[in-house]
Each structure stands twice: as C-alpha cells, then as structure tokens.
C-alpha positions as CSV (number, residue, x, y, z in Angstrom):
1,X,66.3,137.0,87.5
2,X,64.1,138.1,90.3
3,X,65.2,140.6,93.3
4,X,62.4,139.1,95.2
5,X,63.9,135.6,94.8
6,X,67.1,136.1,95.3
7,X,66.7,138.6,98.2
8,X,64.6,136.6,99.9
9,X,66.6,133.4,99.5
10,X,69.9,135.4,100.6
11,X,68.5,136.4,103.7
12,X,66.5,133.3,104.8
13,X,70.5,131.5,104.8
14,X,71.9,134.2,106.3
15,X,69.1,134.2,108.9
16,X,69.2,129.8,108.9
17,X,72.9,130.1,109.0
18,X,73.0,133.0,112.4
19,X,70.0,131.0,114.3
20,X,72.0,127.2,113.8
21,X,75.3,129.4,114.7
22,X,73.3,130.7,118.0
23,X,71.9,127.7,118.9
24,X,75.7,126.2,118.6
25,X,76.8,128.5,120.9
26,X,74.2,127.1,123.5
27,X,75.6,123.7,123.5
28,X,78.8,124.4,123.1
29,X,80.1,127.1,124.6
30,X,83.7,126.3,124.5
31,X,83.5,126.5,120.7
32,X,81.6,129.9,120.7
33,X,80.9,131.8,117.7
34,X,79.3,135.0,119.1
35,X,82.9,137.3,118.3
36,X,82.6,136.3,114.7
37,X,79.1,138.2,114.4
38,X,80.2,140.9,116.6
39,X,82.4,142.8,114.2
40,X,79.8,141.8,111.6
41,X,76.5,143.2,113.3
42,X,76.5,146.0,115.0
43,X,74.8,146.4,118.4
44,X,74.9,142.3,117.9
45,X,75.1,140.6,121.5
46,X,74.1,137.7,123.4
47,X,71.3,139.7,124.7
48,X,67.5,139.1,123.6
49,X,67.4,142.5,121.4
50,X,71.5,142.2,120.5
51,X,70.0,139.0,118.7
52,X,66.9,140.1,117.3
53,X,69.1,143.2,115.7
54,X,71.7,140.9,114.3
55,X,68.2,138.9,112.7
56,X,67.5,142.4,111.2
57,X,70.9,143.7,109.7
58,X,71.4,140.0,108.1
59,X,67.9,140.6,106.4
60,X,68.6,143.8,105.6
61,X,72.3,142.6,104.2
62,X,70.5,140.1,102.6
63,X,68.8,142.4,100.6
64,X,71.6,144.8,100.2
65,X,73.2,142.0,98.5
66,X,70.6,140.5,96.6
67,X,69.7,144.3,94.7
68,X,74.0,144.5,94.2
69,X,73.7,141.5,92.5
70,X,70.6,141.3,90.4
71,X,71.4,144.8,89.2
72,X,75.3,143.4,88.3
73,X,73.8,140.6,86.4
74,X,71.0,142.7,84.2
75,X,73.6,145.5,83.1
76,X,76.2,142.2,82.1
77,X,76.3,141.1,78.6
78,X,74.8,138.0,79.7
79,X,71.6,139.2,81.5
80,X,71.1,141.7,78.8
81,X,71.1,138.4,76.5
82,X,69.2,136.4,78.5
83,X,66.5,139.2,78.3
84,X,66.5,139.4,74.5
C-alpha cells in the first residue's frame, strides 16, 4: 500500500468534494453549506483566500490521514502478511 496513492487520492475527494460543496452554495444559497466547513477549516471563509486556505488544510488533512492510515495498516497483522 502506497502513501503516495492513498494520500493523493484522499485529498483530490476531499478537495472534489469542498469545490462541488462551494459551487452549491452559489446556486443555492438558501441551502448553504459554508458553516459546515467553518468549524472544520480554520481561517475557512467565503472570501477568495478563506477558500484557497480551506483547499490547503483539506490537502494537508488529506495527507494527515492518508500517513495515519498506511502506517495502521503495515504495523496490522494483515499488512505485515500481505508484505511477506
């Protein structure tokens, strides 16, 4: 299992999955999701560099998550038998 794989994958949803909830928030604004990312992002806001952090932390979390879990699985009983 690759941390370059799965990091990268992890954060190019996370980033799919904050751009499609951005754009949603432009067409409907009655329905806004812009509170669920603040507490989730900090320094997130509807401003141009509020967004452009909120792209950053989500690859950065990405990553964080991707290295938690590739680690997890290597040191299980299962990734060390899939490396034997």
């Amino acid at each position: 299992m690759s941390i370059n794989r799965i990091g990268f994958a992890l954060s190019s949803v996370l980033v799919v999955s904050y751009a499609l909830c951005l754009v949603f928030d432009q067409l409907l604004p009655q329905f806004s999701m812009h509170e669920l990312w603040a507490p989730l992002l900090p320094g997130f806001s509807l401003s141009p560099i509020g967004i452009v952090i909120g792209f950053a932390e989500l690859i950065v979390y990405g990553w964080y998550i991707a290295v938690l879990y590739v680690l997890a699985y290597q040191f299980s009983p299962i990734g060390r038998a899939a490396a034997d």
